[in-house]
C-alpha positions as CSV (number, residue, x, y, z in Angstrom):
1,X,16.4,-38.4,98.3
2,X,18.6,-41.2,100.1
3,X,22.0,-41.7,98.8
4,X,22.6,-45.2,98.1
5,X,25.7,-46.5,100.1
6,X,28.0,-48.0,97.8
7,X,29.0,-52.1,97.8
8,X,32.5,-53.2,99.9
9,X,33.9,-56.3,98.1
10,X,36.1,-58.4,99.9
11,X,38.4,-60.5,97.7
12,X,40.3,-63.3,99.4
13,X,43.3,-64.2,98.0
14,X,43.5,-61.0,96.0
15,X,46.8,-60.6,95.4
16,X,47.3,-63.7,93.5
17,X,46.6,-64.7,89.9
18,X,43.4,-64.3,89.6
19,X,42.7,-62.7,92.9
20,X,44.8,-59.7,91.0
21,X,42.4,-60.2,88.1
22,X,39.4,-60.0,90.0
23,X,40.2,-56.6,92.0
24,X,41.1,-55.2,88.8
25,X,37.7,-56.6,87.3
26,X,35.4,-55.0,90.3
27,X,37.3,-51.7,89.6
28,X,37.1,-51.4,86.1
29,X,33.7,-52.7,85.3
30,X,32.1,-51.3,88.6
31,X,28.1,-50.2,87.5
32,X,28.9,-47.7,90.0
33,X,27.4,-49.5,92.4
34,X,31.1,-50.0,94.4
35,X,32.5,-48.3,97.4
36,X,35.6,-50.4,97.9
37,X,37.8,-53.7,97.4
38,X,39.4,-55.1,99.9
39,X,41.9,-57.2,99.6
40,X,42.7,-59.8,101.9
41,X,45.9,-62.1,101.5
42,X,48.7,-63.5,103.6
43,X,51.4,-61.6,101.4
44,X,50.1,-57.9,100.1
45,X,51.1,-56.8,97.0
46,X,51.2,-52.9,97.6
47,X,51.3,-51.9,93.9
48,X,47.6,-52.8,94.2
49,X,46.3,-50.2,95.7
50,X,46.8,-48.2,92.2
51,X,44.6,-50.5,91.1
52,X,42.2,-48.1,92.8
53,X,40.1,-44.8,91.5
54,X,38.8,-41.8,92.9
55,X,35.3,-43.2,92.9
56,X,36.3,-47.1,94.5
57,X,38.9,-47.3,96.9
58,X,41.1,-50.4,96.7
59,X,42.6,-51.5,100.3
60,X,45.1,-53.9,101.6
61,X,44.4,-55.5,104.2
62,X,47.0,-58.7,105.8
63,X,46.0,-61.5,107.2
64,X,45.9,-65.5,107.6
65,X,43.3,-67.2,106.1
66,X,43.8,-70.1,108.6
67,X,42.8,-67.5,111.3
68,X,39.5,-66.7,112.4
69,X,40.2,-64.1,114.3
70,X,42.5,-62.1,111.5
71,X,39.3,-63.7,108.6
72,X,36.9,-61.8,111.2
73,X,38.5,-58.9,111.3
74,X,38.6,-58.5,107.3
75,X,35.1,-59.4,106.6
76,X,33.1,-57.0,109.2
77,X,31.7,-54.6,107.1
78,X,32.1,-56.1,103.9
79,X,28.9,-56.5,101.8
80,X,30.2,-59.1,99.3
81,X,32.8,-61.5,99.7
82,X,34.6,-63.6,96.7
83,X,36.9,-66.3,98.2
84,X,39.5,-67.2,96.2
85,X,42.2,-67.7,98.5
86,X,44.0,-71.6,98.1
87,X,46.7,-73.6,98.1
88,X,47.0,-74.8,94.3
89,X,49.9,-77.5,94.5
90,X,49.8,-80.8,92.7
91,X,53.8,-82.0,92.8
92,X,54.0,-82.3,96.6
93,X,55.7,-79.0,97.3
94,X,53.5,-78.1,100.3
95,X,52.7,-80.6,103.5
96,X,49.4,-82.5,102.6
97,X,48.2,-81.1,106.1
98,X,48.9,-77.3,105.0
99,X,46.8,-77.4,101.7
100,X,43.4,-78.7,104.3
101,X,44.2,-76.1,106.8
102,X,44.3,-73.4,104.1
103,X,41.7,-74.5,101.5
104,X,39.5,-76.1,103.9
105,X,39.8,-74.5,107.3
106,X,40.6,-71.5,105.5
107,X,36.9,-71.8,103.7
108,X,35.0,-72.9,107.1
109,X,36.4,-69.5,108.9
110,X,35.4,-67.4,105.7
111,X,31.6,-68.8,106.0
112,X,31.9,-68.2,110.0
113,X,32.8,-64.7,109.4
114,X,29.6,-64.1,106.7
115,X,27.5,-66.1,109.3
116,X,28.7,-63.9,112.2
117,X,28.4,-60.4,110.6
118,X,26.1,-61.3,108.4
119,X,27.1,-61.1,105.2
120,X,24.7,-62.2,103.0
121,X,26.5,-63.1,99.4
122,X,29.4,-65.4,99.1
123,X,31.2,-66.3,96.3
124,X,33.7,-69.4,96.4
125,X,36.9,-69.7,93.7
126,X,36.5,-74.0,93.1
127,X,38.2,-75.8,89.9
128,X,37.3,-78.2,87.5
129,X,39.7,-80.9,89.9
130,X,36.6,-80.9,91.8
131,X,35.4,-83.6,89.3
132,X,38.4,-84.8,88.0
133,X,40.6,-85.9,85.7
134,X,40.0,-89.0,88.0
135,X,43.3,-90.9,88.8
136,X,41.6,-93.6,86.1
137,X,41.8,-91.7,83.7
138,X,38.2,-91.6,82.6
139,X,37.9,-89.0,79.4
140,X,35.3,-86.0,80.0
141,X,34.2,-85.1,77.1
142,X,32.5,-81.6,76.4
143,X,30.8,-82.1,79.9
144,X,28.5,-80.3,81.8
145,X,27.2,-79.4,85.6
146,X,24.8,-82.8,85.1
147,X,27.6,-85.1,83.4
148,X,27.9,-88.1,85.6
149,X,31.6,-89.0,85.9
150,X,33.7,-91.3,88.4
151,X,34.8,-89.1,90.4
152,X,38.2,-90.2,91.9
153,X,40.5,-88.3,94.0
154,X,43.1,-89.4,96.0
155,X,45.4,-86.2,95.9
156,X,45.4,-83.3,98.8
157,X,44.7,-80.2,96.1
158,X,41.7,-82.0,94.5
159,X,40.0,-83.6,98.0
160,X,40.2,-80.5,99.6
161,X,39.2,-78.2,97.0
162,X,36.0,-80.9,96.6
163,X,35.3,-80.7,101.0
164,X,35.8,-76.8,100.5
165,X,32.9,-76.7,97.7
166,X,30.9,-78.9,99.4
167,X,31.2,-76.9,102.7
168,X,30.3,-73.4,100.6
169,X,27.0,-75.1,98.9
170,X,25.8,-76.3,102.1
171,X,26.0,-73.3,103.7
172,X,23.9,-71.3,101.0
173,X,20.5,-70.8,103.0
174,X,22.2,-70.5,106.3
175,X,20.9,-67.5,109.0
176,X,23.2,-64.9,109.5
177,X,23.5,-62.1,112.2
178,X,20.5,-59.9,111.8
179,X,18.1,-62.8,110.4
180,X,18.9,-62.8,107.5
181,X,20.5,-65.5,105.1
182,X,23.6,-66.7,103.4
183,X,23.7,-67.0,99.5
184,X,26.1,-68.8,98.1
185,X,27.5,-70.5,94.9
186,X,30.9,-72.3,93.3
187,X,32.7,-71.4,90.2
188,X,34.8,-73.9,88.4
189,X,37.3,-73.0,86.2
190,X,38.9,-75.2,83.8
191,X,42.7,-74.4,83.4
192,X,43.3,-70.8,84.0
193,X,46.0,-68.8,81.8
194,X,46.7,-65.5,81.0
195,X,49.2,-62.7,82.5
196,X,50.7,-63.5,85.2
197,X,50.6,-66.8,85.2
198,X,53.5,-68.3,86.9
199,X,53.2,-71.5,85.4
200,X,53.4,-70.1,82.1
201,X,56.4,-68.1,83.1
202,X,57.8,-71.3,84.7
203,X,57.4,-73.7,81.4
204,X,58.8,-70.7,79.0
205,X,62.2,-70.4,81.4
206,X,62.0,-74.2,80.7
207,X,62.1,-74.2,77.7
208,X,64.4,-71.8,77.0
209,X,67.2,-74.1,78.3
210,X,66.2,-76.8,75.7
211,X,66.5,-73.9,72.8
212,X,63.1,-73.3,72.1
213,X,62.1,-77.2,71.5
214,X,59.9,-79.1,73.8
215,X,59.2,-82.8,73.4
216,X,56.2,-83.8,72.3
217,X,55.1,-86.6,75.1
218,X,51.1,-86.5,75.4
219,X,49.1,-86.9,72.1
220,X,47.8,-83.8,71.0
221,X,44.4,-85.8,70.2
222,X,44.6,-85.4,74.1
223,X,41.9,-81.9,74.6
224,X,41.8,-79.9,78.0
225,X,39.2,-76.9,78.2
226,X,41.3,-74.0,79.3
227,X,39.8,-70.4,80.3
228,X,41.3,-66.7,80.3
229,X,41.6,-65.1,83.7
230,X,40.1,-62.2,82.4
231,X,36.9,-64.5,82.1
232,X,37.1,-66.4,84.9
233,X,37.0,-62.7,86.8
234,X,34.2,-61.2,84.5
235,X,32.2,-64.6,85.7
236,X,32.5,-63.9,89.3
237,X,31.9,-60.0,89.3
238,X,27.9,-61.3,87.1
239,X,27.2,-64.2,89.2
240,X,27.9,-61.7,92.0
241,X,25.5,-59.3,90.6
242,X,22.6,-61.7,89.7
243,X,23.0,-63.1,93.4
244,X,22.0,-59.9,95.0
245,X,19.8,-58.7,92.2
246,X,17.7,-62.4,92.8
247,X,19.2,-64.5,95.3
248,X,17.1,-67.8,93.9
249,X,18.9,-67.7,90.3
250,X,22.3,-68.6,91.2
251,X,22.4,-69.6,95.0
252,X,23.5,-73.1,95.9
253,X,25.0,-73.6,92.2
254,X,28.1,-74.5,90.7
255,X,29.3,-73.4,87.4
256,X,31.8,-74.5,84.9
257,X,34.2,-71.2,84.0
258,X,34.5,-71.4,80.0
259,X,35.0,-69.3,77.6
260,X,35.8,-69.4,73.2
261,X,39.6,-70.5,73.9
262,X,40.1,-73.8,71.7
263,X,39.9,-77.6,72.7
264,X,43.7,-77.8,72.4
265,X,46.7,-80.8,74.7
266,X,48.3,-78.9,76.9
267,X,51.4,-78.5,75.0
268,X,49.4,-77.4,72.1
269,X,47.9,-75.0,73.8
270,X,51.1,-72.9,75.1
271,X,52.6,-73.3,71.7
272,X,49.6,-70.9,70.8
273,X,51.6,-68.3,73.0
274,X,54.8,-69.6,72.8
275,X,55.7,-70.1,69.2
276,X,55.6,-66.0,69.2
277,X,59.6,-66.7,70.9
278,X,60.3,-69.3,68.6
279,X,59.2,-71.9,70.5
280,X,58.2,-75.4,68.7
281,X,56.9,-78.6,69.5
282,X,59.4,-81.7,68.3
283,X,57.4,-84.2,66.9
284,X,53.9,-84.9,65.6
285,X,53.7,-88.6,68.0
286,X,54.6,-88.7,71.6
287,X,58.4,-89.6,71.8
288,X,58.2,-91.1,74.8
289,X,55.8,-94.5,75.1
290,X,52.9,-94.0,78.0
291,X,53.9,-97.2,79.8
292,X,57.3,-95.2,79.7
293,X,56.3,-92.0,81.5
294,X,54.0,-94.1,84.1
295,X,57.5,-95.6,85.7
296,X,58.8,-92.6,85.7
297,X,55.9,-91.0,87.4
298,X,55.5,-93.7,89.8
299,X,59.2,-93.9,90.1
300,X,59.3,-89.8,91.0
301,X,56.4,-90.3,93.4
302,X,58.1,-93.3,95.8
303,X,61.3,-91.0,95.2
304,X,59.7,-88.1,96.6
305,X,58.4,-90.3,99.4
306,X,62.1,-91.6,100.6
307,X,63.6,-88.3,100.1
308,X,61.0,-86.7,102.2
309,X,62.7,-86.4,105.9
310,X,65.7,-84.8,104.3
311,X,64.4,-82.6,101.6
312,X,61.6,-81.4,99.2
313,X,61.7,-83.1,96.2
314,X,58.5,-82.0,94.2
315,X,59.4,-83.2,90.2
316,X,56.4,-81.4,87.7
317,X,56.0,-85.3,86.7
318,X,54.3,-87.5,89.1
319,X,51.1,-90.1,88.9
320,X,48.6,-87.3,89.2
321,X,50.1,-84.8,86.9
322,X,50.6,-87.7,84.2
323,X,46.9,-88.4,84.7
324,X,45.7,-84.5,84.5
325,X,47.7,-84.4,81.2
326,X,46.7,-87.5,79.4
327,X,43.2,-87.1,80.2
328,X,40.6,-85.2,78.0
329,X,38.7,-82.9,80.2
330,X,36.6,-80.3,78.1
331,X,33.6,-78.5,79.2
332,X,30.7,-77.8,77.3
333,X,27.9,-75.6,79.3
334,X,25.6,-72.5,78.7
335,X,24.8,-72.5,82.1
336,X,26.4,-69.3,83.4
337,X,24.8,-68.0,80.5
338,X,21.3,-69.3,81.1
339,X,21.5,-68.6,84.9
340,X,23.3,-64.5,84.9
341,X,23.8,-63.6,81.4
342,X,27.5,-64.4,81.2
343,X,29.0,-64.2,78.0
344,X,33.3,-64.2,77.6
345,X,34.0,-60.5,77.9
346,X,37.2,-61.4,76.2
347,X,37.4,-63.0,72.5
348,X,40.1,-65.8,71.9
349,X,42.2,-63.7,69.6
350,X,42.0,-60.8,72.6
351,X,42.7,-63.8,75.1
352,X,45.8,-64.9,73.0
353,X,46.8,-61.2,72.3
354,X,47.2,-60.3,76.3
355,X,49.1,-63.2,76.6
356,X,51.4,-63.4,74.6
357,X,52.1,-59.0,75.3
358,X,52.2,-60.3,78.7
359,X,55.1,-63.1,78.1
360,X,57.0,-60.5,76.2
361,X,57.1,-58.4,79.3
362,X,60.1,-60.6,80.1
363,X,61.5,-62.3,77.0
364,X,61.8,-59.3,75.0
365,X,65.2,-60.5,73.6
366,X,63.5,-63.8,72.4
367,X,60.1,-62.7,70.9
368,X,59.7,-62.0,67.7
369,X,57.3,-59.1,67.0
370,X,53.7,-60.1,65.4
């Protein structure tokens, strides 16, 4: 009786957030049906390669995503491929041109490399700044996959993670070396959280210099849709499996990422983590007036603009941010559901409970035990 030849994953991007997520995912959750994980990222983590078991092998493997040649080299042999690799920056840190060579150049090469070794299943990592908050500020509310909105973006992170999409859906269908043909399809998370999170290790060392109290400034009638990593990852590794199980379910779809975490404001939403260190939100009202925080937004942005030949200067508050924050965006789908079974591995109260053990990894003088 033939031995069936166990799956090699490639995971671009793996040793970031979520890339770190999904690895771990593919290993633990593995129907057997897994050889290996590669992991290909520009900086290697090498603490990942415990990540590994006797039965799935977890490699390391360095490389530019902006090369073809070093994107080819990963690929070839690889039986699945989950591109997540990106350039997530919103505050002007990085050169406008950087984040389209990476996020879109960076895709086109991935989909060259399936199409030339013929890979057959590719996953893509999008976001829910695909559709927006627009720069308007248009309110989505409990949206779906078919909800018209205005889509408006005039940012580098957002336009390019829209052309990258765009590129992976079009090439679903596509021959590949040996005759066969590309699958593809998108996942879109709202705003990921959970460990590791940088973000959320960056807004808790902010607040610890203002004691523990943030100011309230965005209405907390203001709801974003927010998703645990641990999701977003169990999401990928189904629509993964459905897509070789039968192709025609999922290729050349996108997908909202959602799971049971509530419809909370942003600030609300950390304080659900945060309070656990005796953080608190001052104030029940925004402090500061909206008209207020849009000078200082525009203000930041023709600041950052001047400053720009001599130094970065990449403030969290900026037009786009202020728009992303004071804009309900909440997703309401059963798609994923409908189309590969997915359901939130994770609960909210397991969601929150990983979190917040995770924060207290390195604030163990300022938590307060449960």
């Amino acid at each position: 009786m033939a031995t069936v030849r166990g799956k090699v994953y490639l995971v671009t991007g793996g040793c970031g957030f979520l890339g770190w997520h999904l690895v771990k995912m593919l290993v633990e959750r593995s129907d057997g049906d897994v050889a290996e994980v590669r992991v290909f990222d520009l900086y290697l983590d090498d603490s990942m390669r415990q990540l590994g078991t006797d039965k799935i092998k977890v490699t390391l493997s360095q490389g530019n995503i902006t090369s073809l040649t070093e994107v080819m080299e990963a690929i070839k042999g690889a039986d699945v491929v989950i591109h997540s690799a990106s350039i997530v920056d919103v505050w002007g840190k990085v050169a406008p041109s950087k984040i389209t060579e990476v996020n879109v150049q960076g895709t086109e090469n991935v989909i060259q490399a399936c199409v030339e070794h013929g890979i057959e299943y590719l996953i893509y990592t999008s976001s829910m700044e695909v559709v927006g908050p627009n720069v308007k500020g248009d309110p989505f509310y409990r949206g779906n996959e078919d909800t018209e909105y205005n889509i408006i973006h005039d940012k580098p992170y957002p336009k390019s993670k829209a052309a990258a999409e765009a590129l992976v859906i079009a090439a679903n269908g596509k021959q590949v070396q040996g005759g066969k043909r590309l699958h593809t399809c998108a996942l879109r998370p709202t705003g990921i959280y959970g460990e590791k999170h940088e973000l959320m290790r960056s807004y808790y060392q902010q607040g610890l210099k203002t004691g523990g109290r943030i100011l309230r400034i965005i209405p907390a009638s203001t709801e974003h849709g927010r998703v645990y990593v641990g999701n977003v990852a169990w999401m990928h590794l189904l629509a993964a499996r459905k897509m070789q199980e039968s192709p025609s379910s999922v290729s050349g779809q996108v997908y909202f990422c959602y799971d049971n975490s509530p419809y909370l404001s942003y600030y609300d939403f950390n304080m659900e983590f945060l309070a656990s260190c005796g953080f608190r939100i001052i104030g029940s009202r925004p402090l500061i007036p909206y008209w207020l925080l849009f000078i200082l937004a525009f203000l930041n942005e023709l600041l950052q603009w001047l400053l720009r030949p001599l130094c970065c200067y990449a403030p969290i508050l900026n037009m786009y941010t202020l728009a992303v924050a004071s804009t309900t965006f909440t997703v309401q789908t059963d798609k994923a559901e409908r189309h590969f079974g997915y359901q939130p591995l994770y609960s909210w109260e397991e969601c929150k409970a990983h979190t917040i053990d995770w924060i207290k990894t390195f604030s163990k003088e300022h938590c307060k035990e449960q």
